[in-house]
Steps between C-alpha positions, in 0.01 A plus 500: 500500500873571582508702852736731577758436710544700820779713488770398764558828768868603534640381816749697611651224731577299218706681314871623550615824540682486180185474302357828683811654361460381106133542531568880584763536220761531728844378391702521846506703830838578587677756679181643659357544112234405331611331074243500315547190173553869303744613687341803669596522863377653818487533865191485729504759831282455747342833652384523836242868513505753692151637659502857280182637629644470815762741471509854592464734174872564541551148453315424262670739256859383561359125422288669154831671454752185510233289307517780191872452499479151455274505254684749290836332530302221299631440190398106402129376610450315799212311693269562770339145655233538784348166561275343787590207708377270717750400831430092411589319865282212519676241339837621666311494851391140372872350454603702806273369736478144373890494530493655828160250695774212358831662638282550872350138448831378447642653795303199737411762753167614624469711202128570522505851646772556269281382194130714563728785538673467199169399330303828663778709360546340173110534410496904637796527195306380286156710558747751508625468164154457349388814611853690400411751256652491177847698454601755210828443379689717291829427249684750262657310164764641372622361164795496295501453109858341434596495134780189399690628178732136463426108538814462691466402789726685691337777385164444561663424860654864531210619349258359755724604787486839339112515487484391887725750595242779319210347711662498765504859502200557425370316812752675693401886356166430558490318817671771621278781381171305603687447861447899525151471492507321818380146346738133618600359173674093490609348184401216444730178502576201242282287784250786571418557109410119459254539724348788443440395141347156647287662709332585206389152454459382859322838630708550810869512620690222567 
């Protein structure tokens, strides 16, 4: 009888960050954008909320209000992301404190007090951390469709500066409109955007 072999679990250590990029179809992130291999290209926003039960009844129609303008100056679909994460600390309280017992070691001092008070704070971290409830995050994708009419290259080049420019704007008019409703809005960066898509695979933020 043949047996099966045991199928080898994805480590995410292993494997470079280009490969989370091909393995989500992504072509390039550029310019604080998102390529997909299609050519489809968006930006991520990242939304901090506001408390709206909170708010008086006066308030809470001026934030209804500014939210219905938004929404009807829509004209192209975009994306509403709410995920749950988990704040992952222990193996950066691991390096850190390893790094740091060596550094006082080093020093050839009487580092002992130094050390179980280092130790006493690095261990309440991480109980800490443990028993940090999960956080709700929330992102806004906007996307733009560009459309390349010639295989020069200089074209494609104008045309692709042309197609930023357009989302661009879009960010811009609707940051702006959601900023009336009182929410914090950051886009997110080249560096940012990485991560956030390989958090994904390593369940936390680096």
């Amino acid at each position: 009888m043949f047996r099966k072999k045991k199928k080898q679990k994805l480590d995410p250590k292993k494997i470079k960050r280009i490969d989370f990029i091909n393995y989500l179809g992504i072509d390039e992130i550029t310019d604080d954008i998102v390529i997909l291999k299609d050519g489809v290209m968006f930006a991520v926003l990242r939304i901090k909320p506001i408390h709206f039960e909170r708010l008086n009844e006066k308030n809470q129609e001026k934030v209804t209000s500014a939210y219905r303008r938004w929404i009807e100056s829509l004209k192209y679909p975009v994306q509403i992301v709410a995920r749950t994460v988990n704040d992952e600390l222990n193996e950066q309280i691991s390096i850190f404190k390893s790094t740091t017992e060596k550094d006082i070691k080093d020093r050839n001092e009487d580092f002992k007090e130094s050390l179980s008070k280092f130790r006493e704070f690095s261990d309440w971290i991480k109980i800490y951390s443990e028993k940090t409830k999960p956080k709700r995050l929330f992102y806004l994708v906007i996307p733009y469709f560009p459309v390349y009419n010639s295989d020069s290259e200089l074209k494609k080049r104008k045309d692709y500066i042309l197609s930023v420019k357009k989302l661009n704007k879009r960010v811009v008019e609707s940051k702006k409109l959601l900023e009336d409703t009182g929410v914090k809005i950051r886009r997110l960066s080249d560096e940012q955007l990485k991560n956030f898509y390989e958090s994904y695979f390593k369940m936390h933020f680096v």
